[in-house]
Backbone as CSV, one residue per row, in Angstrom:
resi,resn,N_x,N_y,N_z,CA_x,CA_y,CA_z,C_x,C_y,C_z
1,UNK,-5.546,3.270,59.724,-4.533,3.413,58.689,-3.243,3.980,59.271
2,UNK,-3.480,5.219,60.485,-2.158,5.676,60.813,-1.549,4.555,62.004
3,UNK,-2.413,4.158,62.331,-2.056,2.784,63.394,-0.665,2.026,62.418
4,UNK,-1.297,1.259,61.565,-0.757,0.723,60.747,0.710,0.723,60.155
5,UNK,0.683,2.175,60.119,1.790,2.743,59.438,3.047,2.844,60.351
6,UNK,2.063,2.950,61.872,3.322,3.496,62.940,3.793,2.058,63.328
7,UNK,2.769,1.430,62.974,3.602,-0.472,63.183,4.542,-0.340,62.222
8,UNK,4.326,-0.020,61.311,5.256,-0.519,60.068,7.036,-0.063,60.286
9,UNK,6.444,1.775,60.349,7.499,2.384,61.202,8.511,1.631,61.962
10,UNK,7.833,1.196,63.236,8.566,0.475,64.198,9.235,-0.699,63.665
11,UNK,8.613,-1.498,62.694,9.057,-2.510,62.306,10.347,-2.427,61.235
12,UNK,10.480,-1.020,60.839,11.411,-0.957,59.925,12.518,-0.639,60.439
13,UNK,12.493,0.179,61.522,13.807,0.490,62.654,14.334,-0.861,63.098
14,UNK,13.298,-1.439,63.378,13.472,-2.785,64.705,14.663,-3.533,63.305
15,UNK,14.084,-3.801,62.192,14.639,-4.173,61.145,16.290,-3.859,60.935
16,UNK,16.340,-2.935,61.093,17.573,-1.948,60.508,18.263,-2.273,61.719
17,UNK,17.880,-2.263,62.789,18.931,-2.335,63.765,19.318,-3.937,64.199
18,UNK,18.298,-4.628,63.419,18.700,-6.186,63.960,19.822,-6.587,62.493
19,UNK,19.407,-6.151,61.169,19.979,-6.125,60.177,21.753,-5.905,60.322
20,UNK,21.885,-4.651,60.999,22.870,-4.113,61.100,23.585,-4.414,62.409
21,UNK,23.303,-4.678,63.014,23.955,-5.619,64.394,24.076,-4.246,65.626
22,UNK,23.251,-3.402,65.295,23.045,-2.130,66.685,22.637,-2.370,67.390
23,UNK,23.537,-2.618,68.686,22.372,-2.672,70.407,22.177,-1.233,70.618
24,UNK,20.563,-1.086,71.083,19.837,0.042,71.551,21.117,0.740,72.575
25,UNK,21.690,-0.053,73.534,22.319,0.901,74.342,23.879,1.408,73.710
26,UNK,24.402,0.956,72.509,25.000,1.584,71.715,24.331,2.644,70.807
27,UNK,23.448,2.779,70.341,22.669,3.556,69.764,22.877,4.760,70.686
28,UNK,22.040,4.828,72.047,21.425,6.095,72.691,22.965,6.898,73.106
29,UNK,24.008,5.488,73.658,25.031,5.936,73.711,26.134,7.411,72.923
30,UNK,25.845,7.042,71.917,26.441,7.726,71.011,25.864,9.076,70.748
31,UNK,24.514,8.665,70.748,23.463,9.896,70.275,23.825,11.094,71.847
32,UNK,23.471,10.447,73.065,24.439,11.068,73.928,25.431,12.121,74.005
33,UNK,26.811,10.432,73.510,28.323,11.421,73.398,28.353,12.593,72.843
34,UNK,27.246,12.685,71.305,27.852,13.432,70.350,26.842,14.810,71.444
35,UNK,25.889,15.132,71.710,25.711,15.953,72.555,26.220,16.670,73.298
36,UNK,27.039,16.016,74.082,28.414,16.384,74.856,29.391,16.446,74.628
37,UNK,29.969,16.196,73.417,31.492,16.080,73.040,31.260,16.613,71.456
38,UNK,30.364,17.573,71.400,30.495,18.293,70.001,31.571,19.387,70.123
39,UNK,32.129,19.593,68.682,33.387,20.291,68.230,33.363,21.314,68.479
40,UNK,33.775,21.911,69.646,33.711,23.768,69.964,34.897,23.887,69.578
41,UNK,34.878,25.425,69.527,36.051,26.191,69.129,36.953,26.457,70.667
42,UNK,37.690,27.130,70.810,38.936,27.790,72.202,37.669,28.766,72.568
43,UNK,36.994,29.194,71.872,36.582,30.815,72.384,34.874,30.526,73.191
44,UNK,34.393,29.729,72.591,33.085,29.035,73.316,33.378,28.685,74.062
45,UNK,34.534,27.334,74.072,35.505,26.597,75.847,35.131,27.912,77.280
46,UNK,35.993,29.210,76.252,36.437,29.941,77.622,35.431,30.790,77.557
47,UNK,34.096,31.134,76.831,33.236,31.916,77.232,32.348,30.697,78.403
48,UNK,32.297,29.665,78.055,31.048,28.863,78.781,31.843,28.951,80.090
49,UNK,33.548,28.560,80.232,33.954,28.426,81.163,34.136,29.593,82.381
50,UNK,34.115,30.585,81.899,33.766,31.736,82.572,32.417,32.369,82.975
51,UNK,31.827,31.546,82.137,30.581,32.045,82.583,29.849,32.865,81.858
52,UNK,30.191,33.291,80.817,29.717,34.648,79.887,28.689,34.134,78.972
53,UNK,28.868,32.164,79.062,27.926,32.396,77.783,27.058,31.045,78.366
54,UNK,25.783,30.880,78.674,25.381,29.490,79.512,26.067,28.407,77.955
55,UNK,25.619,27.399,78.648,26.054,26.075,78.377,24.523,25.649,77.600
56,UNK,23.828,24.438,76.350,22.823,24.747,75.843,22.124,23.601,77.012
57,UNK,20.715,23.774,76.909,20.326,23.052,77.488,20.059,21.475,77.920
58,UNK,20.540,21.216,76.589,20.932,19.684,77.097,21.814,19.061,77.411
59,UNK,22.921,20.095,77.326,24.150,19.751,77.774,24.232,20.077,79.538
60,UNK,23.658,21.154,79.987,23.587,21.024,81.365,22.534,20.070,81.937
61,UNK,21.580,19.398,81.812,20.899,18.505,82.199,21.556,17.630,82.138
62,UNK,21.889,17.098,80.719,23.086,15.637,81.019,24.154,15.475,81.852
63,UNK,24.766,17.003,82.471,25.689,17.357,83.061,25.127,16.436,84.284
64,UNK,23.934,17.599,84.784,23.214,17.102,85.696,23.085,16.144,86.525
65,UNK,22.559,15.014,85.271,22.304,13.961,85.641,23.465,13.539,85.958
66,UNK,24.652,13.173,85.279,26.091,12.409,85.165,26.822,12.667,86.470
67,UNK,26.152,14.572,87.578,26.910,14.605,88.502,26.188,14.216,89.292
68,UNK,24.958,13.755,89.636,23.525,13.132,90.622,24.384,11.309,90.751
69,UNK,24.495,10.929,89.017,24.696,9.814,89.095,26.240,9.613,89.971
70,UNK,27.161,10.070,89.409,28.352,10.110,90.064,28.599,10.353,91.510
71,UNK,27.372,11.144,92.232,27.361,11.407,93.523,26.941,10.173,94.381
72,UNK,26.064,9.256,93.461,25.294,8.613,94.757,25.750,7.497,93.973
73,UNK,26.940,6.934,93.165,27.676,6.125,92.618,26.712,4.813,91.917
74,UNK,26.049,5.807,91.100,25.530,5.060,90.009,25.999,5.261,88.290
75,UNK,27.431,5.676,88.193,27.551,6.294,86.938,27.300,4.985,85.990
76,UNK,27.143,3.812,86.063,26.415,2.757,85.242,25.300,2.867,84.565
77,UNK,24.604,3.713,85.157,22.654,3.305,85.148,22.723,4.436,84.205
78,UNK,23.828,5.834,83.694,23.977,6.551,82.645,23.357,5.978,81.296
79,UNK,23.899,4.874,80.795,23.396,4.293,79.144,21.887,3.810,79.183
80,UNK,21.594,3.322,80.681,20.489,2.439,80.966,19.709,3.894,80.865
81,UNK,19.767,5.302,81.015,18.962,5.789,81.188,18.555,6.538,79.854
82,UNK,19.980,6.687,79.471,19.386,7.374,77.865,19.048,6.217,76.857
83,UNK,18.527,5.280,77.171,17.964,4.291,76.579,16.268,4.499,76.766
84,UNK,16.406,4.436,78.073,14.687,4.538,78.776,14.141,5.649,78.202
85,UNK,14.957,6.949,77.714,14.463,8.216,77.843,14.428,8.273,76.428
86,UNK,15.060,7.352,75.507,15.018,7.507,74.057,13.587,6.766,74.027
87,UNK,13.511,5.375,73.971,12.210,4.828,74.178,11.071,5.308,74.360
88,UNK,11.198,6.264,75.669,9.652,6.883,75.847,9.607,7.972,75.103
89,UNK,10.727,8.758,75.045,10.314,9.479,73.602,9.674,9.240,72.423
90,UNK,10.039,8.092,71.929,9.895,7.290,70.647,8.132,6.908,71.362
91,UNK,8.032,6.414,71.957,6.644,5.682,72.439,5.653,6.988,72.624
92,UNK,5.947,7.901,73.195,5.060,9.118,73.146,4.628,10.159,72.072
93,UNK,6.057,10.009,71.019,5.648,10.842,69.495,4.795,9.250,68.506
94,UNK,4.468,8.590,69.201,4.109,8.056,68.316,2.757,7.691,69.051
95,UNK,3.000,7.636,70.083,1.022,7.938,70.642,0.231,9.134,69.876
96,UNK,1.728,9.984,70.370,0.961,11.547,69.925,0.635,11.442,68.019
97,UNK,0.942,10.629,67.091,1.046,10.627,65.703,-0.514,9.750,65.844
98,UNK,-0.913,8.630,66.863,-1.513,7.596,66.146,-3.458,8.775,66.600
99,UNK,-3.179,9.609,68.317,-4.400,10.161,68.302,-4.779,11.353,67.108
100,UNK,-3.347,11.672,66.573,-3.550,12.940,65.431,-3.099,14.139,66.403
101,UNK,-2.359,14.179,67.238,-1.776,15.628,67.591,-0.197,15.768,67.480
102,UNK,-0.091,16.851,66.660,1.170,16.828,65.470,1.948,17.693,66.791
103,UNK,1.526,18.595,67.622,2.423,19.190,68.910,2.896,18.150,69.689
């Protein structure tokens, strides 16, 4: 029955996004940007920038990655990756839903 449901699930996204004309790598894209380019104030800018206040954690990992990618001049494979990483997310909370473990 929960099998079922998580098909259905999938099928209703898959739906919505073919409905609505969303490519996946516009999707993750965005979900991304807004991560990194959320609305701080002057006073967060110059605490993070000094150092007084860390940066949250997914914003320095994406950092991360973006300066790994930029180093070894792959900043392309960026969308390709928060695609892969949305996916297996999505594919693993929903393993984890179909054996019954809600952690």
């Amino acid at each position: 029955m929960l099998t079922l449901q998580v098909i259905a699930c999938i099928g209703i996204i898959t739906g919505a996004f073919l409905l609505f004309h969303i490519r996946l790598n516009d999707f993750t894209g965005n979900i991304f940007h807004r991560l990194l380019d959320a609305p701080k104030g002057i006073r967060e800018e110059i605490l993070e920038e000094t150092k007084r206040r860390k940066k949250s954690y997914f914003r320095r990992e994406i950092e991360e990655v973006q300066a790994i990618l930029k180093t070894t001049d792959r900043e392309e494979l960026f969308p390709l990756l928060c695609t892969a990483s949305l996916l297996l997310f999505a594919a693993g909370a929903a393993i984890a839903v179909m054996i019954g473990n809600v952690f």
